[in-house]
C-alpha positions in Angstrom: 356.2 -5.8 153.1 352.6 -7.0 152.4 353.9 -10.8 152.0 355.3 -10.6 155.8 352.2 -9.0 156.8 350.2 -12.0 155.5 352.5 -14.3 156.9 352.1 -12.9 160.3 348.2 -12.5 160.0 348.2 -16.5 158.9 350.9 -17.6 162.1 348.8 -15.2 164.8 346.2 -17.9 166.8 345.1 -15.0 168.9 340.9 -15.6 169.0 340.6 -18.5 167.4 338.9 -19.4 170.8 336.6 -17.0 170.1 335.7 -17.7 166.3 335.1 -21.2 167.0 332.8 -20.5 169.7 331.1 -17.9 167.2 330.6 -20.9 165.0 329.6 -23.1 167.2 327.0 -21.7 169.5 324.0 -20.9 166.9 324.6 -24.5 166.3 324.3 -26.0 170.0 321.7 -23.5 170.6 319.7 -24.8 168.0 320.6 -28.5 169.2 319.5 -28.0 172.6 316.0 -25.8 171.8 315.4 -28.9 169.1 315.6 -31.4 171.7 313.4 -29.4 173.7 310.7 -29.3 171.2 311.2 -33.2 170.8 310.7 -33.8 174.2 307.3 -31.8 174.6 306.1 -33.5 171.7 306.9 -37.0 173.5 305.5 -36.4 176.8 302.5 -35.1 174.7 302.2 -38.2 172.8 302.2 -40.4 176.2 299.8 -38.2 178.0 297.2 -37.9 174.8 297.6 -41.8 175.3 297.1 -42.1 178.8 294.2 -39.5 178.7 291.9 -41.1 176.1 292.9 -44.5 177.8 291.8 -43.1 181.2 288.7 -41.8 179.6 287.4 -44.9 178.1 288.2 -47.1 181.4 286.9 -44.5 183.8 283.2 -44.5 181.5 283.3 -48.2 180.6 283.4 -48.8 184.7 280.1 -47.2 185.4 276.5 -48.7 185.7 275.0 -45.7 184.6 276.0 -42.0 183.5 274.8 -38.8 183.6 275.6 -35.7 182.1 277.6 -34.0 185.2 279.3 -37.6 185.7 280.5 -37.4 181.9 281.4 -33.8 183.0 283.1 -35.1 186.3 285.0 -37.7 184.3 286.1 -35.0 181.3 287.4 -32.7 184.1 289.6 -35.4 186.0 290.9 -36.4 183.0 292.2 -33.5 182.1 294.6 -33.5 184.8 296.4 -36.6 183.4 297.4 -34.2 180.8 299.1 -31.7 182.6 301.0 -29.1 182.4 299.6 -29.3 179.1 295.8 -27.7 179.0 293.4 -30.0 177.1 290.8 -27.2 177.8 291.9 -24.6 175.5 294.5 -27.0 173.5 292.7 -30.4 173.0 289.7 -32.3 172.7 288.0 -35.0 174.3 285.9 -37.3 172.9 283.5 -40.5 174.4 281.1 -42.3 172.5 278.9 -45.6 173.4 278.6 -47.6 169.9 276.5 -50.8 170.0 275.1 -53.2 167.4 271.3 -54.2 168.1 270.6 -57.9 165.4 272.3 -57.9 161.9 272.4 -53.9 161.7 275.5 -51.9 161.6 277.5 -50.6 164.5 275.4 -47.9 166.0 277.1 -44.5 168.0 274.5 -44.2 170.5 275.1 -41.3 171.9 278.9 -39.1 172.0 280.0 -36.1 174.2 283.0 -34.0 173.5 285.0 -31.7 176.3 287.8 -28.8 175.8 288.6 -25.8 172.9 290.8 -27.5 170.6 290.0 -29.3 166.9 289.3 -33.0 166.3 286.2 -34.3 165.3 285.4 -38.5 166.4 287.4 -41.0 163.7 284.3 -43.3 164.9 281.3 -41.8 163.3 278.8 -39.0 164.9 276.0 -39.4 167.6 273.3 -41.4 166.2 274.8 -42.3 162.4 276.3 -45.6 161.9 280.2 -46.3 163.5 283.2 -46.2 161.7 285.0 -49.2 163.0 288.6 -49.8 162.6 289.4 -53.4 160.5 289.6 -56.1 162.7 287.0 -54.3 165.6 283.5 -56.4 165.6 281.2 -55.0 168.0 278.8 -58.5 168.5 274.7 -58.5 168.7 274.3 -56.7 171.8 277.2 -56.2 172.7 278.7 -52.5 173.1 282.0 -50.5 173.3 283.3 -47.2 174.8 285.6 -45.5 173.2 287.7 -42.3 174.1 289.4 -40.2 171.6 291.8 -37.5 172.7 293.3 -34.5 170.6 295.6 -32.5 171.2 297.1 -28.9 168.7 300.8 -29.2 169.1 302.2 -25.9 168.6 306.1 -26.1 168.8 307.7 -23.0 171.3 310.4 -22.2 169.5 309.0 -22.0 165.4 311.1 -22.7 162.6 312.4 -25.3 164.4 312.3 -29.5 163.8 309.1 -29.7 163.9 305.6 -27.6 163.0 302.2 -27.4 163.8 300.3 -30.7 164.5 297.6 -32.4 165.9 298.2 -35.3 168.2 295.9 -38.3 168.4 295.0 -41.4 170.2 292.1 -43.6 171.2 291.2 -46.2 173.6 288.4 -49.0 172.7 287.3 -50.9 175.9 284.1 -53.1 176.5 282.0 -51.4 179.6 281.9 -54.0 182.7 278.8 -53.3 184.7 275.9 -52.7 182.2 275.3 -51.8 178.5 275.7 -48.0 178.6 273.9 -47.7 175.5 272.3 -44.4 176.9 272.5 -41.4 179.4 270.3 -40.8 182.4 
């Protein structure tokens, strides 16, 4: 009597739809939210790039700067990194560095914009630059460069991918004058 019952049970395919699809949601679910969180982390990489790139090439095409240019410039280039907000989220950071005879590089002077963490890979305003291998900055010559940070915090926790900061920086030559200070 038990035997045939077994028997039965093992023959019946009533619900296996529904015990597959049991087993196989939690694992599309988590397919589809991890390749959500891979694609924010993407599109934040490209637009850190394209911010500190747009930072350094919008400085380095002045004359002169002031402090509400710098400020003009920080805001505007925040917008490159929508939807994303670099003001509470990120950091950015320009500095003028310059080399003046057989001295070191020099950071003449650096200003940072938004809430998040970072701190310049390049050196601090008026200590000697940290320069990358392979980056000379010539006798009087100078460079801008713009840093950008951003903390990466995934939506969905626990899943591919944790906390991180994001970082990128530009290094371009300024075109019109030396911009070795601020007015």
């Amino acid at each position: 009597m038990i035997g045939r019952w077994i028997r039965k049970f093992i023959r019946d395919r009533r619900g296996t739809l529904a015990l597959e699809t049991a087993f196989a949601v939690p694992v599309l679910a988590a397919l589809v939210l991890s390749g959500v969180e891979v694609t924010r982390y993407v599109l934040l990489n490209q637009k850190i790039e394209r911010a500190s790139a747009t930072m350094a090439d919008l400085v380095s095409q002045a004359e002169t700067l002031s402090e509400p240019d710098l400020a003009s410039l920080f805001t505007a280039t925040g917008f490159v990194v929508d939807p994303f907000d670099l003001a509470v989220d990120g950091r950015l950071i320009v500095s003028s560095i310059s080399t003046t005879g057989t001295a070191a590089a020099h950071v003449n002077w650096q200003r940072g914009f938004g809430g998040g963490g970072g701190s310049s890979a390049f050196g601090v305003e008026g200590g000697d630059a940290v320069l990358p291998d392979g980056l000379v900055v010539r006798d009087g010559e100078s460079i801008i460069v713009g840093e950008a940070f951003f903390d990466f915090t995934p939506i969905f926790t626990g899943g591919v991918m944790g906390d991180t900061t994001v970082y990128n920086s530009a290094v371009l030559r300024p075109r019109f004058g030396s911009l070795t200070s601020l007015n």
